[in-house]
Every structure is written in C-alpha cells, then in structure tokens.
C-alpha positions as CSV (number, residue, x, y, z in Angstrom):
1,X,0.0,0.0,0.0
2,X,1.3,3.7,-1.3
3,X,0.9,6.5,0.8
4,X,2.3,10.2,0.3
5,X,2.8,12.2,4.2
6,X,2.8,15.4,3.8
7,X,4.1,18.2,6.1
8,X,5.2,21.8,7.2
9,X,1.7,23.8,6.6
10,X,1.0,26.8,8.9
11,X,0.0,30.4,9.4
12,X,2.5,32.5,8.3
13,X,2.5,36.3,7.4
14,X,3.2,38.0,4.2
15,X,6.8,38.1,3.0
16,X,7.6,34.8,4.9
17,X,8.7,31.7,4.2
18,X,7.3,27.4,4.4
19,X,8.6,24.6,3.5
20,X,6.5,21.4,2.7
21,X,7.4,17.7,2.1
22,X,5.5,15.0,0.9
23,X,7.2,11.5,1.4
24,X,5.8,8.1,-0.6
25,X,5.8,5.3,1.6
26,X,5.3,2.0,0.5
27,X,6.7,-1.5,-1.1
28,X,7.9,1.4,-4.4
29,X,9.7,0.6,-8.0
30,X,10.1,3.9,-9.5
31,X,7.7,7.1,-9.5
32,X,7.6,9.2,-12.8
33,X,7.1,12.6,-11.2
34,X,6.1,14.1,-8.1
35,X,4.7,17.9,-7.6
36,X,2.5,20.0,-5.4
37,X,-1.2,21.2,-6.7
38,X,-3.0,23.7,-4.5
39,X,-6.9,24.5,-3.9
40,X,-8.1,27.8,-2.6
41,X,-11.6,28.3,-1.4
42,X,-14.3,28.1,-4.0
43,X,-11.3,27.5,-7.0
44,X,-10.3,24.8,-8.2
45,X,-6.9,22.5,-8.0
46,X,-4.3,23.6,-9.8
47,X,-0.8,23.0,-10.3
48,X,2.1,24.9,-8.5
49,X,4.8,22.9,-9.1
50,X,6.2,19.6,-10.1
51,X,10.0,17.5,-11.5
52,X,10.6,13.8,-12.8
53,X,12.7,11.6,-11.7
54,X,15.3,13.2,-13.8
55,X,14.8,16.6,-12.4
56,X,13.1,18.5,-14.9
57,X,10.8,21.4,-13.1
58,X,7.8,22.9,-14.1
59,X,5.8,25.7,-12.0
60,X,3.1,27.5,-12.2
61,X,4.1,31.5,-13.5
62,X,2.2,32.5,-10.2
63,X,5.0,31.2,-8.5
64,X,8.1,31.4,-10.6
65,X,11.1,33.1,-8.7
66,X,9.1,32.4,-5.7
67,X,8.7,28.8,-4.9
68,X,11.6,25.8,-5.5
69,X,10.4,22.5,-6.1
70,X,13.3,19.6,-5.1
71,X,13.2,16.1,-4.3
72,X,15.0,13.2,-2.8
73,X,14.7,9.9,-5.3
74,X,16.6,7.6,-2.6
75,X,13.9,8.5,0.0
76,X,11.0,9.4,-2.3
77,X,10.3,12.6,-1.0
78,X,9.8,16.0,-2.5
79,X,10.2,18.9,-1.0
80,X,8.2,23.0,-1.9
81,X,10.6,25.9,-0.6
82,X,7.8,28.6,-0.9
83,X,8.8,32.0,-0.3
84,X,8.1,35.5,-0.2
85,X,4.8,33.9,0.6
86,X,1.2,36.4,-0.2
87,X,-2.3,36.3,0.9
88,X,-3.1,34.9,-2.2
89,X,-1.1,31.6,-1.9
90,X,-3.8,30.4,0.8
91,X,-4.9,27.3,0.0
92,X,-4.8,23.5,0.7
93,X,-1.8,22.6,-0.4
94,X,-1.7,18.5,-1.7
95,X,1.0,16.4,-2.9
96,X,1.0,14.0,-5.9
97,X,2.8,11.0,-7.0
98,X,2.5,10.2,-10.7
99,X,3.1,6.6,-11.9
100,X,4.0,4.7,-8.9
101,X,5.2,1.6,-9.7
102,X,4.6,-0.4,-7.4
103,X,3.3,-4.6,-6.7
104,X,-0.3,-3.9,-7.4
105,X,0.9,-1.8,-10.6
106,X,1.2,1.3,-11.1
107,X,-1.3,4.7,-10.9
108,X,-1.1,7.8,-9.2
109,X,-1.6,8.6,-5.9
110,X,-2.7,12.0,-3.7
111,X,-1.4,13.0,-0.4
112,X,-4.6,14.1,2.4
113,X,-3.6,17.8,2.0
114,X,-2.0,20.5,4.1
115,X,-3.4,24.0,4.9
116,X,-0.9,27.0,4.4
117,X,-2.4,30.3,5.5
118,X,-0.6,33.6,4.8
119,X,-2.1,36.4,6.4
120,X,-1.4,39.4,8.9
C-alpha cells in the first residue's frame, strides 16, 4: 500500500517563508514525477509545481522566482521551498505522485492535503 505524508503547513504572514514535504511510503519501484497542486476556497486544483525523476521542473508562472520544487529519489520525497509567501497563496496545499510503480501496478496517488495560511 502507497501512501504520500505530507508536512510543514502553517499560518505564516506575508513576505515569509514554508517549507513542505511529501514522502511516498510504501513496497515502491520507481515514480515518474512528483509535484504540489494547491486548492483555494471556491477554486479549483491547480498546479504549482512539479519534477521527474530526472529533475526536470515545471511551475506555475504565479509562483516562478518564488517557490523551488526539489526532491530526494533515494527516500522518495519531494520537497516545496515557498517563499516570499502572499495572501493569495492560501490554500490547501496536496502532494502527488505520478506513476508509482509499485506490486499492485502502477497509478497515481494523492497526499490528504496540508493547509498554508498567509495572512497578517
């Protein structure tokens, strides 16, 4: 059985900084990619960031120059530096494991979300 942990949410004020991780536990073979989607009130999920196994990164251009996206392929974790953090980067943040081969197969997999607040 997969699962993706996630951690490091909070309240934090503008201009600060978080940093999440998401680790995939688990009987794992390989995992194609890993990134971070996000879900504010009333919006819907969207991607912030996200890199492959080989390292290629892809981000969201709300969050270019802002966020780093990094990850750990011996302890299949990934990690989301977010920084100069706004008000408008409130939201559930969830983790997400594409391709996870694993002894059932392999699919995709969702972590149970983490809540970052930024606000004064």
């Amino acid at each position: 059985q997969v699962q993706l942990v996630e951690s490091g949410g909070g309240l934090v004020q503008p201009g600060e900084s978080l940093r999440l991780s998401c680790a995939a536990s688990g009987t794992i073979f390989s995992i194609k990619a890993m990134g971070w989607y996000r879900q504010a009130p009333g919006k819907q999920r969207e991607l912030v960031a996200s890199i492959t196994t080989g390292g290629s990164t892809n981000y969201a251009d709300s969050v270019k120059g802002r966020f780093t996206i990094s990850k750990d392929n011996a302890k299949n974790t990934v990690y989301l530096q977010m920084n100069s953090l706004k008000p408008e980067d409130t939201a559930v943040y969830y983790c997400n494991a594409d391709q996870v081969w694993s002894a059932t197969g392999s699919r995709g997999y969702w972590g149970q979300g983490t809540q970052v607040t930024v606000s004064s």
